[in-house]
MDAnalysis code that builds the backbone (N, CA, C; Angstrom):
import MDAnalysis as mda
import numpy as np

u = mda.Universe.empty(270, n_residues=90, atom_resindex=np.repeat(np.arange(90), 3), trajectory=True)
u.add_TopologyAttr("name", ["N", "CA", "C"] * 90)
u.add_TopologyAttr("resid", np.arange(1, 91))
u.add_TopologyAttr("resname", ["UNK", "UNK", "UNK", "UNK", "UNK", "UNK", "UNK", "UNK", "UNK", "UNK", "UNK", "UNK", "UNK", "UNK", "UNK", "UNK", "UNK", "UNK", "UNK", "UNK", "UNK", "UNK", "UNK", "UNK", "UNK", "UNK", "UNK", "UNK", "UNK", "UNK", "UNK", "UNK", "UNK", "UNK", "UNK", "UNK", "UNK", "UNK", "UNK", "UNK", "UNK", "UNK", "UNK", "UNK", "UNK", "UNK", "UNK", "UNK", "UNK", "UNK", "UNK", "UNK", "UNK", "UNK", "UNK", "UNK", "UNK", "UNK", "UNK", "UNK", "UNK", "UNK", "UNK", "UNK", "UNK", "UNK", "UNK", "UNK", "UNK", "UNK", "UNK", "UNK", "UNK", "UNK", "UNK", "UNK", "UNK", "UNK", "UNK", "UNK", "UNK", "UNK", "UNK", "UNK", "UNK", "UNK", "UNK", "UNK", "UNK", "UNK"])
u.atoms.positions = np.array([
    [-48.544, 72.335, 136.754],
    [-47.413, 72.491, 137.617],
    [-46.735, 73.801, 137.247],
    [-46.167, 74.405, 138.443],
    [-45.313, 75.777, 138.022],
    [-44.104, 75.480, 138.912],
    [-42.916, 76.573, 138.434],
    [-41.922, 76.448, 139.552],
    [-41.912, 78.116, 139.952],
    [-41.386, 77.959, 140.725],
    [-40.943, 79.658, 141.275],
    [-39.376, 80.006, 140.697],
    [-39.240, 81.090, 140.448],
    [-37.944, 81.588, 140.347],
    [-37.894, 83.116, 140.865],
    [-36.859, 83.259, 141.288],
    [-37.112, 84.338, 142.254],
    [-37.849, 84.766, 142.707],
    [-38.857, 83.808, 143.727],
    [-40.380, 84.154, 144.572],
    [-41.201, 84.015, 143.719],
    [-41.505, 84.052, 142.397],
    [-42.406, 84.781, 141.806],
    [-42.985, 83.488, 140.448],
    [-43.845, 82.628, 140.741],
    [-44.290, 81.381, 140.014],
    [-44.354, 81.421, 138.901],
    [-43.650, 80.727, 137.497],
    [-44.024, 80.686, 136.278],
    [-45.462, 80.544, 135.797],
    [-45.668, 80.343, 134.381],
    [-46.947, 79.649, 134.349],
    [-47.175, 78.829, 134.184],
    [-47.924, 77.859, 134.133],
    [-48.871, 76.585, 134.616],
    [-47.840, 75.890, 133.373],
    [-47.409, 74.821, 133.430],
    [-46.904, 73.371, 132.249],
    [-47.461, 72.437, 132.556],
    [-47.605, 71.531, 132.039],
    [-47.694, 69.899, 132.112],
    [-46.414, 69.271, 131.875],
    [-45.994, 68.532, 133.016],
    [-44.161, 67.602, 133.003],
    [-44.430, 66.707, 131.738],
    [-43.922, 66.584, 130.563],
    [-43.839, 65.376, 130.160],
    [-43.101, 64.393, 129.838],
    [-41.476, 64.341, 131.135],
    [-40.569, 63.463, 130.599],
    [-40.267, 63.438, 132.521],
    [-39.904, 62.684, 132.753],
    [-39.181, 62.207, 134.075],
    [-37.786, 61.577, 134.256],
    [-37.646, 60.947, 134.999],
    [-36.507, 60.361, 135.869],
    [-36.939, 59.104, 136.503],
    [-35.885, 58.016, 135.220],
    [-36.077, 56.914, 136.154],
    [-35.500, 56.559, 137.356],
    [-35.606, 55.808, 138.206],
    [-35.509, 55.524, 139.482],
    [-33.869, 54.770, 139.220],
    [-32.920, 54.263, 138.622],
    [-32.004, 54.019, 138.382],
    [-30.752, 55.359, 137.993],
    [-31.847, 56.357, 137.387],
    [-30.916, 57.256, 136.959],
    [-30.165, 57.843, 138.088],
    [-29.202, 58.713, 137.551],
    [-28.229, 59.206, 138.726],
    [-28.701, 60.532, 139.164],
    [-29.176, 61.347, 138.230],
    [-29.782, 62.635, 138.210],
    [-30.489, 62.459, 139.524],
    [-31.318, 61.423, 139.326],
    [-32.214, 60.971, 140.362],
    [-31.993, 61.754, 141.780],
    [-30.580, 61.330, 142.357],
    [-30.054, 61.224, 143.575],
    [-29.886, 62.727, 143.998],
    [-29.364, 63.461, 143.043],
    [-29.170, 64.800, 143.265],
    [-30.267, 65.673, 143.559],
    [-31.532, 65.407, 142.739],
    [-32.696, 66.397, 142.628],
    [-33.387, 65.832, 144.343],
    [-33.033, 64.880, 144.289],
    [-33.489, 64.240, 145.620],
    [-33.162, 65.537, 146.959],
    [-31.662, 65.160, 146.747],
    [-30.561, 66.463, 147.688],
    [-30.726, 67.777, 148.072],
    [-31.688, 68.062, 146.621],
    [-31.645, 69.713, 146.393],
    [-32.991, 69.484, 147.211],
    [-34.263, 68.801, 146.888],
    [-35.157, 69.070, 147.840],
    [-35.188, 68.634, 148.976],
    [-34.041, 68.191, 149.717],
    [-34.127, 67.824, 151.010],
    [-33.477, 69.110, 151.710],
    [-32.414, 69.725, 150.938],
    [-32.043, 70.723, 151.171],
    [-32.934, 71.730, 151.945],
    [-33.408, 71.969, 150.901],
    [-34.734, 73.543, 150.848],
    [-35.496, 72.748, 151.990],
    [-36.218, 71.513, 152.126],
    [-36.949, 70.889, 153.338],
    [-35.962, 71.692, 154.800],
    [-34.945, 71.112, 154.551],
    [-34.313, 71.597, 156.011],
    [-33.708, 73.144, 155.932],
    [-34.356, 73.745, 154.911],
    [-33.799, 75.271, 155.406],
    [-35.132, 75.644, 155.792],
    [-36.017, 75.470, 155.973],
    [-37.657, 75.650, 156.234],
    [-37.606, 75.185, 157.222],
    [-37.199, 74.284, 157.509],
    [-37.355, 73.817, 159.130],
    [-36.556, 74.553, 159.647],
    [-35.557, 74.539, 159.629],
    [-34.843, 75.383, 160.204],
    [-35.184, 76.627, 161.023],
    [-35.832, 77.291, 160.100],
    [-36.495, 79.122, 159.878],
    [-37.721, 78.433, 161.306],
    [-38.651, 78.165, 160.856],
    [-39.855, 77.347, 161.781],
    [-39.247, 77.341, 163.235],
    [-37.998, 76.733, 163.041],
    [-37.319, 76.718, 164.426],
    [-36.916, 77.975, 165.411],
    [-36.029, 78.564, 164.301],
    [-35.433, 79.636, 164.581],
    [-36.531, 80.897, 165.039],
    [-37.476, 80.913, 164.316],
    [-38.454, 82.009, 164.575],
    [-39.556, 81.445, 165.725],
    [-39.445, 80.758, 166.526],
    [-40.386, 79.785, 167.554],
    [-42.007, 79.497, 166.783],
    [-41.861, 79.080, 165.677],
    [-42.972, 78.683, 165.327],
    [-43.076, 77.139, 165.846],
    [-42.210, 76.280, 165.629],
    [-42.544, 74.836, 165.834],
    [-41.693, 75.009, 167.410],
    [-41.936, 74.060, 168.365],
    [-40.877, 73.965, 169.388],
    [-40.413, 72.760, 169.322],
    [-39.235, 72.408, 169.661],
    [-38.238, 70.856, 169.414],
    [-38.472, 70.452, 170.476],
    [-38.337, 69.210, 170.591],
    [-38.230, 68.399, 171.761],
    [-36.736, 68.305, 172.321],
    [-36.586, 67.812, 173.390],
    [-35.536, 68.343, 174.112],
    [-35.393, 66.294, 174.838],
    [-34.225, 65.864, 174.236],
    [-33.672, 64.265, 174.613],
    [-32.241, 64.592, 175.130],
    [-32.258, 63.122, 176.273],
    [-31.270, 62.952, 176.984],
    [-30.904, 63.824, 177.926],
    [-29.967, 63.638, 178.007],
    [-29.070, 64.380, 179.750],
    [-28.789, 65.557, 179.427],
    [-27.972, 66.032, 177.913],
    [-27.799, 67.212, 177.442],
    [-28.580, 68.094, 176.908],
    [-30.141, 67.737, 177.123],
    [-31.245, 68.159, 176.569],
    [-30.971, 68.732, 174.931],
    [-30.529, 67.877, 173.971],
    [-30.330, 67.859, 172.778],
    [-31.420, 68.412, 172.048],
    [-31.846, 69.573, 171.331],
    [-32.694, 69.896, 170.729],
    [-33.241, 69.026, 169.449],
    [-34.188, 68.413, 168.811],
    [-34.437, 67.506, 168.092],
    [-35.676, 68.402, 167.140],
    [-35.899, 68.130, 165.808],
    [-36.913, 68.651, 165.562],
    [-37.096, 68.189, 164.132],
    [-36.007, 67.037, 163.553],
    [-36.241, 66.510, 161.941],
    [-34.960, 65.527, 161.952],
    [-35.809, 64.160, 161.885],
    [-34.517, 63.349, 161.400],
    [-34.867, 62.649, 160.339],
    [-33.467, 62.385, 159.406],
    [-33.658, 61.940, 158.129],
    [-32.705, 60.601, 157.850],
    [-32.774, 60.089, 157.452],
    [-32.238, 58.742, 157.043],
    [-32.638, 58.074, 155.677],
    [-31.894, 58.208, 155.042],
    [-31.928, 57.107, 153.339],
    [-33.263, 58.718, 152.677],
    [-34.261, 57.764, 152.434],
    [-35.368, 58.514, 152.048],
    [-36.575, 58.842, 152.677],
    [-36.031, 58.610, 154.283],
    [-37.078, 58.881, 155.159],
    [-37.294, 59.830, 156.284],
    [-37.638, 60.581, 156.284],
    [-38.236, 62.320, 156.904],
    [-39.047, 62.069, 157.908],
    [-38.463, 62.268, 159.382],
    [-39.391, 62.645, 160.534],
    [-39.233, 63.641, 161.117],
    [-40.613, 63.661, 161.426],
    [-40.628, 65.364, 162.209],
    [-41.192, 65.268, 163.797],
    [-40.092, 65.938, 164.786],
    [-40.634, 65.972, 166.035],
    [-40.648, 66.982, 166.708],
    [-41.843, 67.198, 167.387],
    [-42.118, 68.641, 167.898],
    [-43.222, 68.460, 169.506],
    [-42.977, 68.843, 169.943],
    [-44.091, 69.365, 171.456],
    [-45.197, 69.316, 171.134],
    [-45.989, 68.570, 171.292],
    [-47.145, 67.944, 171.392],
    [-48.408, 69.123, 171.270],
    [-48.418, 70.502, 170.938],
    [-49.080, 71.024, 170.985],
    [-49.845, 71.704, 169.839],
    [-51.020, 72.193, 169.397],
    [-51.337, 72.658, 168.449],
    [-50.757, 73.987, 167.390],
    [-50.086, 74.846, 167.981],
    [-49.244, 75.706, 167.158],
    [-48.025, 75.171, 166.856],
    [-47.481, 73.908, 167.089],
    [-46.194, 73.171, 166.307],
    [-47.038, 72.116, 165.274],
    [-47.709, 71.761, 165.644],
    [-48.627, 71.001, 164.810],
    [-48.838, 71.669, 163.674],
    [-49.475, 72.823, 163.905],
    [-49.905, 73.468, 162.390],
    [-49.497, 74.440, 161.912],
    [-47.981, 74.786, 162.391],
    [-47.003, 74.988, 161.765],
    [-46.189, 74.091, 161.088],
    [-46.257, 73.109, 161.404],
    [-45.364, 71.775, 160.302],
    [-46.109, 71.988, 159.337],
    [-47.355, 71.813, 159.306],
    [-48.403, 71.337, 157.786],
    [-48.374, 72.668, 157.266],
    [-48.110, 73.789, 157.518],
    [-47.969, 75.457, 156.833],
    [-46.643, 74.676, 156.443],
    [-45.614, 74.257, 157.244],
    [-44.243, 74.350, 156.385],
    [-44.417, 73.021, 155.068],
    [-45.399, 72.211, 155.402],
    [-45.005, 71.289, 154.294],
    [-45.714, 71.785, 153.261],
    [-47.037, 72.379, 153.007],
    [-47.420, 72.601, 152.261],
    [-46.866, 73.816, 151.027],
])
């Protein structure tokens, strides 16, 4: 495993201590990567890589909903939103 810090990847570690599922830490590290998830989507959006779907009367733009610990992604049925999600998740 590596992390990045300023763009630019450390070198390779092995984790050897975690976070139990009770801890509080827990909740936060959770936050921070949901964060960075939705500034990536975001960008995807903003630059017409993925296209949103468009609900209701006000044609509401839609393109990631999240709830508790659960992440959906919705996009126009077509192959360049498609494989632009899996570029953004990966």
């Amino acid at each position: 495993m590596s992390i990045f810090i300023n763009g630019s990847p450390t070198r390779e570690f092995i984790p050897k201590k975690g976070l139990n599922k009770g801890n509080h830490l827990t909740s936060f590290l959770f936050l921070i990567a949901v964060e960075g998830l939705l500034g990536v989507s975001r960008t995807t959006v903003e630059k017409d890589l993925v296209e949103s779907l468009e609900i209701g009367n006000k044609l509401v733009k839609v393109n990631m909903l999240q709830y508790a610990n659960d992440t959906l992604f919705f996009c126009k049925a077509n192959i360049k939103s498609v494989f632009n999600i899996k570029v953004m998740l990966n």
